[in-house]
C-alpha positions as CSV (number, residue, x, y, z in Angstrom):
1,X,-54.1,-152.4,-104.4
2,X,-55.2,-155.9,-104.8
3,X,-55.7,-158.4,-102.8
4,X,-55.8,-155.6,-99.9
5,X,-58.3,-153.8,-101.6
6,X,-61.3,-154.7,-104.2
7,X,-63.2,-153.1,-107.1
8,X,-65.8,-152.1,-104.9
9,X,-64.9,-152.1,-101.6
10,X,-66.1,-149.1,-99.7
11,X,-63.7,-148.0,-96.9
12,X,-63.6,-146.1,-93.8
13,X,-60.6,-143.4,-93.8
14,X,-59.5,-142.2,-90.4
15,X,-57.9,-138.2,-90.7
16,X,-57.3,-137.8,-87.1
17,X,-54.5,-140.9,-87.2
18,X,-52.2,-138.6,-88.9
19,X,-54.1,-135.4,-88.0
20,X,-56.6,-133.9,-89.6
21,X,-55.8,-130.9,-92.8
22,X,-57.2,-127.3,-92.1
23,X,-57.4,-124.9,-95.2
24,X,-55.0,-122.2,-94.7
25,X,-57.8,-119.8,-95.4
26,X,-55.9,-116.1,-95.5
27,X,-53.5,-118.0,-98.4
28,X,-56.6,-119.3,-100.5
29,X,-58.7,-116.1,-100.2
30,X,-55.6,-113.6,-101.4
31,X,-54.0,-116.2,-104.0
32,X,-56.5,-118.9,-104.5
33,X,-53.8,-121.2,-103.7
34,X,-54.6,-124.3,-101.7
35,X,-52.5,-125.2,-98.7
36,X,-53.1,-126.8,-95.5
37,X,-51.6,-127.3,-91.6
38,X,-52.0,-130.7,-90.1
39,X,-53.7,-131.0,-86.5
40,X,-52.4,-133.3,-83.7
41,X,-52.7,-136.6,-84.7
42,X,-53.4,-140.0,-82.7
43,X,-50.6,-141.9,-84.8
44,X,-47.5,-141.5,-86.9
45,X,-47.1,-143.0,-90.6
46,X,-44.9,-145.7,-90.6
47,X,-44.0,-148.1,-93.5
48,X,-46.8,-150.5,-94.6
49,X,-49.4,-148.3,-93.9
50,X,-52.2,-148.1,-96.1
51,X,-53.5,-144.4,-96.5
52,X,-55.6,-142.3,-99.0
53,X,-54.0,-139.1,-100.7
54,X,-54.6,-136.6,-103.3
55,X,-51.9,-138.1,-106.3
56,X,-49.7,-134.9,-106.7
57,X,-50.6,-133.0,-110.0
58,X,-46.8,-131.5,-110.0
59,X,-47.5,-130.5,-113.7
60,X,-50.2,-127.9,-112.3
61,X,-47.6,-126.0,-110.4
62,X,-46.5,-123.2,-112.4
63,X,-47.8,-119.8,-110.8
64,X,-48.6,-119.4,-107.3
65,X,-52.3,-120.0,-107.8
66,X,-52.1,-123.6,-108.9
67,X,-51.8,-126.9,-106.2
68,X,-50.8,-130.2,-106.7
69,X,-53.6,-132.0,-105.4
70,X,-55.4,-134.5,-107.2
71,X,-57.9,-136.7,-107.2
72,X,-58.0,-139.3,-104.5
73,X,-56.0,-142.6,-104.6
74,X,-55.4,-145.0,-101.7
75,X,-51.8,-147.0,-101.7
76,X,-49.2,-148.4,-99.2
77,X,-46.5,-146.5,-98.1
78,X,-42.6,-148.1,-98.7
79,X,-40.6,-145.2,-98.4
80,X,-40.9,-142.6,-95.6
81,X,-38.5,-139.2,-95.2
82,X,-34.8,-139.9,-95.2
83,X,-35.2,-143.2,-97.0
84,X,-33.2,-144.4,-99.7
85,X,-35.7,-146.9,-101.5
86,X,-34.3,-149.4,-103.9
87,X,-35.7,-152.6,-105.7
88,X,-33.4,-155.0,-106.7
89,X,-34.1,-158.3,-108.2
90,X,-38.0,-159.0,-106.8
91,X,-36.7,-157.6,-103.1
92,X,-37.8,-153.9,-102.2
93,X,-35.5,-153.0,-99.7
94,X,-35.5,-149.7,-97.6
95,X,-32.3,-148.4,-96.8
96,X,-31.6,-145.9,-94.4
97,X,-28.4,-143.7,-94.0
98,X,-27.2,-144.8,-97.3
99,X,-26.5,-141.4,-98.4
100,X,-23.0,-139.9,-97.5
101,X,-23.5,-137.2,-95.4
102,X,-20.5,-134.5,-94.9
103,X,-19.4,-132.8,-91.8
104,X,-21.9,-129.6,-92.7
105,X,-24.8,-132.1,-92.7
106,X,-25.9,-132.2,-96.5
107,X,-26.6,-135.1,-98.5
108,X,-25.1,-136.0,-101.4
109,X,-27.1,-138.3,-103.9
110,X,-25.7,-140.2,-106.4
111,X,-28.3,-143.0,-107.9
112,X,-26.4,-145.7,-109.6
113,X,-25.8,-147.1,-112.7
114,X,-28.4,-149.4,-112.8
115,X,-30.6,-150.4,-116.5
116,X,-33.4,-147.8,-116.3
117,X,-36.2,-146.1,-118.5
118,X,-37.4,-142.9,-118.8
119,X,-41.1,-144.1,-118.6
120,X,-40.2,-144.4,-114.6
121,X,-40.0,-141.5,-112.3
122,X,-37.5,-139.4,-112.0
123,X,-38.0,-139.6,-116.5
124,X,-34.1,-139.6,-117.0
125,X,-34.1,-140.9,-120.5
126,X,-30.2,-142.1,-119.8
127,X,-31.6,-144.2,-116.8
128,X,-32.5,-147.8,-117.1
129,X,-34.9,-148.5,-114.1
130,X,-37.7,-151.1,-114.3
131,X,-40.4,-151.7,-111.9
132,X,-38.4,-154.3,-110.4
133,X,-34.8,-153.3,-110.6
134,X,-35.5,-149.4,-109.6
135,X,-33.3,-146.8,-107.4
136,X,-31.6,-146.3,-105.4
137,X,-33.6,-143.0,-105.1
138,X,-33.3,-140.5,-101.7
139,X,-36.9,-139.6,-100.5
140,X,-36.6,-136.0,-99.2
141,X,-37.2,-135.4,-95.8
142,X,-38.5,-131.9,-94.2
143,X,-35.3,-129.5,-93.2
144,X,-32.7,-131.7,-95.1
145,X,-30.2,-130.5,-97.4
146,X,-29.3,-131.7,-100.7
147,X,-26.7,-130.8,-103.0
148,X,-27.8,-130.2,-106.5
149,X,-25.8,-131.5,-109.2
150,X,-27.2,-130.8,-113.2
151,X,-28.2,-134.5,-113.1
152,X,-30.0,-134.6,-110.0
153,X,-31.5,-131.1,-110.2
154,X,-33.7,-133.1,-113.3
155,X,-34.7,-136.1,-111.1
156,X,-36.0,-133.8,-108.2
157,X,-37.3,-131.3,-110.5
158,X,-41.3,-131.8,-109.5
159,X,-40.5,-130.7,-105.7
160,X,-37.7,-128.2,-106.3
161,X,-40.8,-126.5,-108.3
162,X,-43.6,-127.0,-105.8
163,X,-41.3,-125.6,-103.0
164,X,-40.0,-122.4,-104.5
165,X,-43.0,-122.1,-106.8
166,X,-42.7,-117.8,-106.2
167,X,-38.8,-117.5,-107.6
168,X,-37.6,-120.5,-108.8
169,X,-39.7,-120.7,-112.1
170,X,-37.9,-119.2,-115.2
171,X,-38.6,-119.3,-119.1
172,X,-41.3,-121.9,-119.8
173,X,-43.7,-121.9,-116.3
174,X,-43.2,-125.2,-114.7
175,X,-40.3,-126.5,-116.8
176,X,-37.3,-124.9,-115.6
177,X,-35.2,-124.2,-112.5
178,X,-32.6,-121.6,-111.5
179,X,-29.6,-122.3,-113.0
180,X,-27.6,-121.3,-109.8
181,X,-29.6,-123.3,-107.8
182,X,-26.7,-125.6,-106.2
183,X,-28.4,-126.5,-102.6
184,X,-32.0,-127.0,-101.3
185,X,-33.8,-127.3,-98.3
186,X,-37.2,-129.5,-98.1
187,X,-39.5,-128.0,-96.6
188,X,-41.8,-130.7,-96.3
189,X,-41.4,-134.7,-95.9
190,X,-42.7,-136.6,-98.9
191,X,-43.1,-140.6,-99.4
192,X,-43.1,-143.3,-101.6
193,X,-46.2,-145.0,-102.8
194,X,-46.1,-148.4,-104.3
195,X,-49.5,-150.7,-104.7
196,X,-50.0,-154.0,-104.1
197,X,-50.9,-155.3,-107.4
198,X,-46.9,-154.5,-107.7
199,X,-47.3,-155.1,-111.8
200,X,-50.1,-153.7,-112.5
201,X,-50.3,-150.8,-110.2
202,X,-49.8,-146.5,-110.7
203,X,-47.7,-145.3,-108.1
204,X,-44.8,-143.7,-106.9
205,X,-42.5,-145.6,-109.8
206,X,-44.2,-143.7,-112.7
207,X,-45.2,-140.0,-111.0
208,X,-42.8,-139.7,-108.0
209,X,-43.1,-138.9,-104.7
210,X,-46.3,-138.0,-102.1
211,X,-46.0,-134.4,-100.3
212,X,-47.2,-134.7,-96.7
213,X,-49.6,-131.9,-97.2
214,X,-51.5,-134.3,-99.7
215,X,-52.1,-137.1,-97.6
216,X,-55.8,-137.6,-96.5
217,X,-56.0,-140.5,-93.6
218,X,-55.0,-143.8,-93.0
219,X,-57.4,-146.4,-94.9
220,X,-58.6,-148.6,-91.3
221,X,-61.5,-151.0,-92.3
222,X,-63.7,-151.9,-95.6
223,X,-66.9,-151.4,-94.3
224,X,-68.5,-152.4,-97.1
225,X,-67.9,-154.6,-100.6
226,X,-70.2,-155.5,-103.8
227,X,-68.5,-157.4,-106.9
228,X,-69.2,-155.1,-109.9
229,X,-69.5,-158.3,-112.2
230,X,-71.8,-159.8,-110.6
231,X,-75.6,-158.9,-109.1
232,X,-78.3,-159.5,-106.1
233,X,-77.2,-160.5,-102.9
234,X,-74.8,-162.8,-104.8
235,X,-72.9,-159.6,-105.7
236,X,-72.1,-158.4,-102.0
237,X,-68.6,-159.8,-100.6
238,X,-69.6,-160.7,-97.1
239,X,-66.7,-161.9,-95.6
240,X,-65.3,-158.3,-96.5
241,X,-67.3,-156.4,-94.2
242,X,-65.8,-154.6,-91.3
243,X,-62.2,-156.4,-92.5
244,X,-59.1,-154.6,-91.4
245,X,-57.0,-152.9,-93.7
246,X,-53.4,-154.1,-92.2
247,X,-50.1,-152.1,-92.2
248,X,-47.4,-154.9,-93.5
249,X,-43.8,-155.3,-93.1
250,X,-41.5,-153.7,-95.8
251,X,-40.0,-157.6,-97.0
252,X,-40.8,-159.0,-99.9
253,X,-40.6,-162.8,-100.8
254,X,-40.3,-164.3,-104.1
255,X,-43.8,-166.8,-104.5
256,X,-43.8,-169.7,-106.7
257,X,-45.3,-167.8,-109.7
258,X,-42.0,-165.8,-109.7
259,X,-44.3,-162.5,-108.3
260,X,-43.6,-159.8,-105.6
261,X,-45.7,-161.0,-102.2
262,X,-45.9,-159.1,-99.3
263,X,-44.8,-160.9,-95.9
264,X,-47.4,-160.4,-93.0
């Protein structure tokens, strides 16, 4: 996340923004399966939000007493529910009702034909996608409906497995999905995560997309920042503490060392 964030930084991480998580308690007792409900929050996500989340251990999920939650990474958020994110040519753009959508209200998802490779999420070895010429990928959005097609059915394999964990596993657990699975309906919204450090950074381009039951709180403020390399007093960063952590726009310009910047 830098120059947003720092090695060392210590920040403060409201959970009542987006509403605090409650352990459904009943469901981890009888299947020692971790889920949670959301309280009321004071604020919505929006796009350039900074928050912290459990990364999404989709491997884990193959018997209804595994979870996807992980350990706890903070990133920015550049692609909410409904969004069709694509990166083209050092300019992340998020487009919205890009998708055709028929008269019974399902989406049909085609990504294009774009150079791609298989390191990338969604791991289609016949795709081409780099960190900067990536998508156009859907992000799935709670109670929408997408048509499954063989190809696609691979590229949204992670959540298609989380969300019918109890009949849609077959043969090998977590590899496989019902063959005559032609049409699903999300049951929860999910985002994508990209860093700052847009090179160098592990996010949504390499392991997919965020469930909304995984997110902790929005990061607000460093309270606190100490420069590992260094030691005494000269070690503290003092024109970090108390410093905003700043939701940004979704633009990107080119800078004159041919990088990705973030406009403010």
């Amino acid at each position: 996340m830098e120059p947003t964030l720092l090695q060392g930084d210590i920040i403060l991480v409201s959970k009542m923004s987006y509403g605090a998580r409650v352990l459904k308690l009943g469901k981890f007792l009888n299947l020692k399966r971790r889920e949670y409900f959301r309280l009321p929050g004071w604020n919505r996500i929006r796009k350039g939000d900074v928050f912290v989340f459990n990364w999404p251990k989709y491997s884990s999920v193959s018997d209804s007493t595994s979870d996807i939650y992980g350990s706890a990474v903070v990133k920015r958020c550049y692609g909410m529910p409904g969004d069709c994110v694509v990166i083209k040519n050092e300019e992340l753009r998020i487009k919205n009702d890009q998708l055709r959508i028929n008269n019974g209200g399902f989406m049909s998802v085609d990504p294009g034909n774009d150079d791609y490779g298989d390191v990338l999420f969604p791991h289609d070895s016949s795709l081409r996608w780099t960190v900067e010429n990536y998508g156009p990928l859907y992000v799935p959005g709670k109670g929408k409906s997408l048509y499954l097609s063989e190809k696609n059915k691979l590229w949204y394999k992670d959540v298609l497995l989380f969300e019918n964990y109890k009949d849609q596993i077959t043969g090998t657990p977590g590899k496989n999905i019902r063959n005559n699975l032609s049409q699903h309906i999300f049951n929860e919204n999910y985002y994508f995560m990209t860093g700052d450090n847009f090179y160098n950074s592990q996010d949504s381009r390499y392991w997919g997309f965020v469930p909304e039951g995984n997110i902790i709180g929005k990061a607000v403020l460093v309270l606190f920042s100490s420069d590992p390399q260094k030691s005494g007093f000269s070690k503290v960063r003092w024109n970090r503490f108390l410093h905003k952590i700043k939701t940004r726009s979704m633009d990107f310009n080119k800078s004159n060392d041919n990088l990705m910047t973030l406009s403010n």
